[in-house]
BAKEDO-664859 format. One line per 10 residues: their letters; for each residue y, z, x of N, C-alpha, C, O. Coordinates in nm, 3 decimals, always signed. Layout:
BEGIN
a> Y Z X Y Z X Y Z X Y Z X; ...
//
This chain:
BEGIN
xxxxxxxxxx> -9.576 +5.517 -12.876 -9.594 +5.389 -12.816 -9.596 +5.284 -12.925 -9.641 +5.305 -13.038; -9.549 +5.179 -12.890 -9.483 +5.088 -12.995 -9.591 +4.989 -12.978 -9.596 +4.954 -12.861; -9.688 +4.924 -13.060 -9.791 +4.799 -13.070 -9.727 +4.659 -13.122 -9.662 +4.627 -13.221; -9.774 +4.595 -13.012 -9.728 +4.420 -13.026 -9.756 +4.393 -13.151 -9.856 +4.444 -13.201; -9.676 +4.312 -13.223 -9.718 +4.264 -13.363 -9.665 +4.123 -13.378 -9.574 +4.100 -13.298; -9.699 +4.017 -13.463 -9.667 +3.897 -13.476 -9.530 +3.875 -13.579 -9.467 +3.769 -13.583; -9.502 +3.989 -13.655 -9.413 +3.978 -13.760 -9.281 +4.076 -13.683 -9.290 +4.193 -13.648; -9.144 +3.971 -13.667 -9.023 +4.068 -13.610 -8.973 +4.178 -13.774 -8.957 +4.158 -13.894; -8.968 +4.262 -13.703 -8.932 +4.346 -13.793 -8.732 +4.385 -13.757 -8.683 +4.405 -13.646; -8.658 +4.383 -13.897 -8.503 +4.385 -13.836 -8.516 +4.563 -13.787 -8.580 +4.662 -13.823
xxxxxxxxxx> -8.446 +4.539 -13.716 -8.376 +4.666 -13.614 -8.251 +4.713 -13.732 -8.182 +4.638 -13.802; -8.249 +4.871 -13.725 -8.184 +4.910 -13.821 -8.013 +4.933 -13.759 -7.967 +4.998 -13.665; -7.944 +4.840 -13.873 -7.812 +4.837 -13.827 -7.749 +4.964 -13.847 -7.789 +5.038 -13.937; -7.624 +5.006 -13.747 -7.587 +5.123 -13.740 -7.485 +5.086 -13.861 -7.458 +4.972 -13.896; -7.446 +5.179 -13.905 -7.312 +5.160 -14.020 -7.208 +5.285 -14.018 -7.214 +5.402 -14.056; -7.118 +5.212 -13.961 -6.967 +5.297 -13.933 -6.912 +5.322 -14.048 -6.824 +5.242 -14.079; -6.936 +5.414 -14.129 -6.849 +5.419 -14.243 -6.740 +5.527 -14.238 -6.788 +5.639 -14.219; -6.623 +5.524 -14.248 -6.531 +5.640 -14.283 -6.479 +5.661 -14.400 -6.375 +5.608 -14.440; -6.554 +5.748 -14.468 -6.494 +5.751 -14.650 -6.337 +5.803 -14.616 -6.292 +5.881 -14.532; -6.263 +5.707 -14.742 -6.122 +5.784 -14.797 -6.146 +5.857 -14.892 -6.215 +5.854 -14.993
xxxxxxxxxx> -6.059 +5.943 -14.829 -6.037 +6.079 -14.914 -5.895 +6.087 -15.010 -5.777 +6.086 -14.975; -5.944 +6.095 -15.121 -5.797 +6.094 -15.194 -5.784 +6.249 -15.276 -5.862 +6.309 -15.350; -5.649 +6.282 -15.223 -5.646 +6.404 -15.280 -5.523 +6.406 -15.377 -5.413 +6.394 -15.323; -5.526 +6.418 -15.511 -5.463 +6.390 -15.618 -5.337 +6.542 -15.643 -5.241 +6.567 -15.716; -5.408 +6.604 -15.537 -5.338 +6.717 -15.521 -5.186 +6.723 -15.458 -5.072 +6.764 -15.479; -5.258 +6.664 -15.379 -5.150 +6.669 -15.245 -5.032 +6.540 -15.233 -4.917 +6.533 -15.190; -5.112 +6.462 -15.286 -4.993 +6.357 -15.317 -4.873 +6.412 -15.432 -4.759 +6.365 -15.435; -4.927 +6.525 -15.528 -4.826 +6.519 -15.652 -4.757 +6.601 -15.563 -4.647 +6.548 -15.551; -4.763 +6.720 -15.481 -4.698 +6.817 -15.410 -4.601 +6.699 -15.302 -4.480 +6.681 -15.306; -4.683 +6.646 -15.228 -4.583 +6.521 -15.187 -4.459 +6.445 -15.219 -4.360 +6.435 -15.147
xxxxxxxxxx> -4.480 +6.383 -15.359 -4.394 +6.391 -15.445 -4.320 +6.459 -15.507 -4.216 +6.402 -15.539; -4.333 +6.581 -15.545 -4.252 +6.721 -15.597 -4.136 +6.682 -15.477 -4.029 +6.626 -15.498; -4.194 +6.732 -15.335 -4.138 +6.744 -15.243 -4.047 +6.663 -15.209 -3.948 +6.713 -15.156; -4.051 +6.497 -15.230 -3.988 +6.431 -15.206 -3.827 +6.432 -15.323 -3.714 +6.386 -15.307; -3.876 +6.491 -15.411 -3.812 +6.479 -15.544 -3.714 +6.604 -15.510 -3.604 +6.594 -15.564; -3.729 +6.698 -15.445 -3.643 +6.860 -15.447 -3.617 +6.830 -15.346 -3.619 +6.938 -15.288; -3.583 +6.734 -15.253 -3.566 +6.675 -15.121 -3.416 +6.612 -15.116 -3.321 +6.624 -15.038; -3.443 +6.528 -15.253 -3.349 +6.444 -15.328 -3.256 +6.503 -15.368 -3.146 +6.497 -15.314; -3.278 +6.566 -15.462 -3.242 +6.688 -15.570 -3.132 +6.808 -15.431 -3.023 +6.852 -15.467; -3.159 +6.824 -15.359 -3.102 +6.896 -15.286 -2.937 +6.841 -15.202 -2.825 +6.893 -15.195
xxxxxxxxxx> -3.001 +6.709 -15.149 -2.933 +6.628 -15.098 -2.810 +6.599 -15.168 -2.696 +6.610 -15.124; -2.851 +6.556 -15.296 -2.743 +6.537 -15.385 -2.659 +6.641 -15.433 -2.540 +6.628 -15.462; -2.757 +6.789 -15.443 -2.672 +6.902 -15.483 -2.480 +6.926 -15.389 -2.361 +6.942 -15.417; -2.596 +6.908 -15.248 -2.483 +6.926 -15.127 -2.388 +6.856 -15.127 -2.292 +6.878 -15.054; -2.396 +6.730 -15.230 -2.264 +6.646 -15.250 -2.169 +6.740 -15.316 -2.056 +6.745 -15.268; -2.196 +6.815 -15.419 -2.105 +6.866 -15.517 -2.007 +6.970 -15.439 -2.034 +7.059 -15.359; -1.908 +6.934 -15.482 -1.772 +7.008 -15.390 -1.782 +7.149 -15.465 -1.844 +7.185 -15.565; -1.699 +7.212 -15.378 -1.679 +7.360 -15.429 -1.571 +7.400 -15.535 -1.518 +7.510 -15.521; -1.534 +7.319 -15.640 -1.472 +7.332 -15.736 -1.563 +7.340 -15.827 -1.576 +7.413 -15.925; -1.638 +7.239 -15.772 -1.782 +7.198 -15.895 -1.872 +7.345 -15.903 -1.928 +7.394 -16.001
xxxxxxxxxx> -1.866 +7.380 -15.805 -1.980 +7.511 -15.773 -1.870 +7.632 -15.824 -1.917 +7.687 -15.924; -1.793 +7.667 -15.802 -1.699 +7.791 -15.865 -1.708 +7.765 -16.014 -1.756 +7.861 -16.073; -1.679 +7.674 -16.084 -1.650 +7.603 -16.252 -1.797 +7.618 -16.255 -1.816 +7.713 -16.331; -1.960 +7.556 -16.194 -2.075 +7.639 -16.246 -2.096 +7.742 -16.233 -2.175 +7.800 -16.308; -2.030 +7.810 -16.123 -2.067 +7.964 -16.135 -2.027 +8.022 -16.251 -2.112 +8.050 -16.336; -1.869 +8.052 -16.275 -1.848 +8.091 -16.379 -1.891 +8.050 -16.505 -1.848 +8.122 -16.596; -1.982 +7.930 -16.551 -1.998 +7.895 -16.628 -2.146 +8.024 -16.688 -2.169 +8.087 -16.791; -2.202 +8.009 -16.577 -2.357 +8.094 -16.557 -2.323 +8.239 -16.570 -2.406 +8.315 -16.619; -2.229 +8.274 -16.538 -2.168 +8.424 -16.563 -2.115 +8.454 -16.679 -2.088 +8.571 -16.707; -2.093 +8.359 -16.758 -2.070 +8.347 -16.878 -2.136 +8.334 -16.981 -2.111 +8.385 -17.091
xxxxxxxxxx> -2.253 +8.243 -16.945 -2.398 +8.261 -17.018 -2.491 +8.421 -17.001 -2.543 +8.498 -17.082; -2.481 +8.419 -16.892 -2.585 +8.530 -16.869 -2.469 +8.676 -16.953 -2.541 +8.711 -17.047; -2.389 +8.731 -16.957 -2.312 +8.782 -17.034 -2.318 +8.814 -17.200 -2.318 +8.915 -17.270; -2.325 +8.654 -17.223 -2.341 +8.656 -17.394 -2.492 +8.681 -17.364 -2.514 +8.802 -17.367; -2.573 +8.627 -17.344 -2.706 +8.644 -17.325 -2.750 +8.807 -17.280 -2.863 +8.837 -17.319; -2.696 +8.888 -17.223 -2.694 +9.073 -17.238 -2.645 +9.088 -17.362 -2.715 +9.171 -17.421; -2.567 +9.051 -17.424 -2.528 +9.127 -17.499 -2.559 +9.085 -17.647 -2.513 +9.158 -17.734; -2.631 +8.978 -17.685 -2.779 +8.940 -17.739 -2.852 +9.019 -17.779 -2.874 +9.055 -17.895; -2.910 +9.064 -17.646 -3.034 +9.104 -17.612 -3.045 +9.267 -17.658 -3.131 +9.318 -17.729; -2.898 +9.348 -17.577 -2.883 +9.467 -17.647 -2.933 +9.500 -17.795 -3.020 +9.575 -17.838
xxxxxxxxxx> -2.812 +9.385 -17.875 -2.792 +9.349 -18.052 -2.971 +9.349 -18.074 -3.022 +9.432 -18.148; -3.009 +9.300 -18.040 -3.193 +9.260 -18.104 -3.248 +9.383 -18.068 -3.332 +9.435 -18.142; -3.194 +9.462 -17.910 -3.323 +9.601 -17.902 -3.271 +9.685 -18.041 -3.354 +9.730 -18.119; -3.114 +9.702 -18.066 -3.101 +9.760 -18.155 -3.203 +9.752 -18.328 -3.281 +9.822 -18.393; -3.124 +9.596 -18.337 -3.224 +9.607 -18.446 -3.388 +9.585 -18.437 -3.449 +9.551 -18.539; -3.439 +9.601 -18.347 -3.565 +9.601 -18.301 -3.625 +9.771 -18.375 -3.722 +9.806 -18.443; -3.524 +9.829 -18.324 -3.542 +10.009 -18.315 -3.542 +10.063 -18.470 -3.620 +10.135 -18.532; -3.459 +10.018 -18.493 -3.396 +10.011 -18.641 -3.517 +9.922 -18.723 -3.516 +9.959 -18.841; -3.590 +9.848 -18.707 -3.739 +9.797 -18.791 -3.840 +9.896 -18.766 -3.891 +9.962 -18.856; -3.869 +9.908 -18.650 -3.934 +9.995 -18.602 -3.939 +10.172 -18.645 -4.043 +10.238 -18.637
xxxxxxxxxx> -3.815 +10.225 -18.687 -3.774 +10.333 -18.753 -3.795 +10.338 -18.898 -3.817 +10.442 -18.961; -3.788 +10.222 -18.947 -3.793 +10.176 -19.116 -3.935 +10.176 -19.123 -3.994 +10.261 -19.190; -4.014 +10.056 -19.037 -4.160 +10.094 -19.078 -4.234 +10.246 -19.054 -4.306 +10.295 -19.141; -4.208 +10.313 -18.924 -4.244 +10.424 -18.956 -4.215 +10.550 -19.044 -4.273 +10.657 -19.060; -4.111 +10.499 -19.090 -4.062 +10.642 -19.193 -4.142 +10.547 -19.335 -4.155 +10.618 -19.434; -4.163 +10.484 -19.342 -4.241 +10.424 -19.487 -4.365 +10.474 -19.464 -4.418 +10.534 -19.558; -4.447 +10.461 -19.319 -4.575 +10.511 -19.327 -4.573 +10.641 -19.344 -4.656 +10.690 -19.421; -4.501 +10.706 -19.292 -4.532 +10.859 -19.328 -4.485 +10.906 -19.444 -4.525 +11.014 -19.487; -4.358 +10.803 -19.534 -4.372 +10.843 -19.651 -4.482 +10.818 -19.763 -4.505 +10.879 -19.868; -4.575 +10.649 -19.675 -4.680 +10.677 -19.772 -4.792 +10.793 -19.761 -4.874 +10.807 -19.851
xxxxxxxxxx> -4.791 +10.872 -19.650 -4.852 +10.961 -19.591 -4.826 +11.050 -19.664 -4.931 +11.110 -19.690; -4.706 +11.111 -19.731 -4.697 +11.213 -19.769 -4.656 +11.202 -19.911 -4.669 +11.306 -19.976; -4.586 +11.050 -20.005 -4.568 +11.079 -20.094 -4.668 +10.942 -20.202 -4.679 +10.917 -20.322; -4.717 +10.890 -20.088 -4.855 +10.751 -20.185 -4.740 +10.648 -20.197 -4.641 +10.639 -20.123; -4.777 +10.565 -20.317 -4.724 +10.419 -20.355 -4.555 +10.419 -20.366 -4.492 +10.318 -20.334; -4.491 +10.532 -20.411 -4.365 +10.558 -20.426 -4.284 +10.548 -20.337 -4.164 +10.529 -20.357; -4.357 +10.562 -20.184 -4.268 +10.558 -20.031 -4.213 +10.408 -20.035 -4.103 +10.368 -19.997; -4.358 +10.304 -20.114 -4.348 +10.148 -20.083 -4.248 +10.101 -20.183 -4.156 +10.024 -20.157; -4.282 +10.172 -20.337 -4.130 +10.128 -20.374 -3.991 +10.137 -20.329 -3.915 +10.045 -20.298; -3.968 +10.282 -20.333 -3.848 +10.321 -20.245 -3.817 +10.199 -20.096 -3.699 +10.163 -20.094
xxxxxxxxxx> -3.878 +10.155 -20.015 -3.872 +10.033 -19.935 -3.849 +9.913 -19.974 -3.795 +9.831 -19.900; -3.898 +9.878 -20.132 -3.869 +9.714 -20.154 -3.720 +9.766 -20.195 -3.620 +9.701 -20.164; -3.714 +9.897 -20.273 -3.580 +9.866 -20.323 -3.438 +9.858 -20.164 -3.333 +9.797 -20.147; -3.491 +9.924 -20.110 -3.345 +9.944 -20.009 -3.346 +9.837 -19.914 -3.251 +9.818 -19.838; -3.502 +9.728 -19.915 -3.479 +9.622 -19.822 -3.368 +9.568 -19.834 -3.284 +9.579 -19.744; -3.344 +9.501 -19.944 -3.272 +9.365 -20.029 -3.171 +9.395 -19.998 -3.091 +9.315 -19.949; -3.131 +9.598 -20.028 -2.989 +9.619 -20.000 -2.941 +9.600 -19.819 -2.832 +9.562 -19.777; -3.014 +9.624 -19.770 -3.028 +9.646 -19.638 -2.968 +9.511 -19.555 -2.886 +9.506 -19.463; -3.058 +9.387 -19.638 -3.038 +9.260 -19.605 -2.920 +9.198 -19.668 -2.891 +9.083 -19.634; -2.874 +9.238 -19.724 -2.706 +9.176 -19.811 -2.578 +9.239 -19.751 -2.471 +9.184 -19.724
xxxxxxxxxx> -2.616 +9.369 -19.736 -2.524 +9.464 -19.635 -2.492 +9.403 -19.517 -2.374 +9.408 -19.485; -2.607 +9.316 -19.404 -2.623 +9.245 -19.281 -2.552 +9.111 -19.310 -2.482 +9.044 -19.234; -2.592 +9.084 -19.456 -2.574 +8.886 -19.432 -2.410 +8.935 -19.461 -2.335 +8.856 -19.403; -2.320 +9.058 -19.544 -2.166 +9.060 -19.528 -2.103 +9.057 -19.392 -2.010 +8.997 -19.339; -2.219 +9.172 -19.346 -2.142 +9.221 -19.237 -2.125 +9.089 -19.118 -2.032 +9.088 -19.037; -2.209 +9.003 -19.122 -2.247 +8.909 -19.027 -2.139 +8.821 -19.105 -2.048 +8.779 -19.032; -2.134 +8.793 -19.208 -2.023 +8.686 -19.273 -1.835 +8.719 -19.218 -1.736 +8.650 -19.197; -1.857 +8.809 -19.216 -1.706 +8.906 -19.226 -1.716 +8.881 -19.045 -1.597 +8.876 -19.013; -1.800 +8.864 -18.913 -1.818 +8.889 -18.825 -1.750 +8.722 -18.790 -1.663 +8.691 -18.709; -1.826 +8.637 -18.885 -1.774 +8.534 -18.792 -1.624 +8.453 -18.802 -1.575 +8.374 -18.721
x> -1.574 +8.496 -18.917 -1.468 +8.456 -18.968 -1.339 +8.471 -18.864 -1.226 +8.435 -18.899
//
C-alpha cells in the first residue's frame, strides 16, 4: 500500500533499447562472398579458347613440377644414404669415416655443378 506524501516522486521511465550487434565476422565473410561472386562472374566471361590455352598451360606446370619433385626425392635418398653410411663408418672406423666424407663431398659437388652445367647448355 502506497502512503500519501507531499514530495512527487518521477515514475520510472521505461527504456526501449535495442543494442547493435556488430559482427566483424560476418561482414568479412560477406565480403569474401561478394568478392568470389565477382570473381566468378567475370571468370564466365572467358571464352573457351581462353580456358583450353589455361588448361594446357596448368598441365604443363604441374608436369615440370612431377618431375622436380621426383629429381629432389632422388637426391633426397642419396643425402640420406651419404649421412648414414658416415655414421656407421664413424661407428665402426672413428674420425677417419669423417675425413673420408669431407674429402668426397667437394668431389661429389663439382661432379653435380658439371653435370648440371653440361645439362643446361
Amino acid at each position: 500500500m502506497k502512503f500519501p506524501s507531499l514530495i512527487k516522486l518521477p515514475k520510472y521511465n521505461k527504456f526501449n533499447f535495442e543494442p547493435r550487434y556488430y559482427d566483424p565476422v560476418k561482414e568479412e565473410i560477406e565480403i569474401r562472398t561478394s568478392k568470389i561472386k565477382q570473381e566468378l562472374e567475370a571468370e564466365s566471361r572467358i571464352t573457351t579458347d581462353q580456358r583450353a590455352q589455361f588448361k594446357a598451360e596448368m598441365e604443363q606446370v604441374f608436369r615440370r613440377r612431377a618431375n622436380e619433385d621426383r629429381q629432389t626425392g632422388i637426391i633426397q635418398a642419396v643425402f640420406i644414404l651419404l649421412f648414414a653410411s658416415v655414421f656407421v663408418g664413424y661407428l665402426f672406423y672413428g674420425n677417419n669415416a669423417f675425413y673420408v666424407a669431407l674429402i668426397l663431398l667437394p668431389i661429389y659437388i663439382l661432379y653435380r655443378r658439371k653435370s648440371f652445367t653440361r645439362n643446361k647448355k
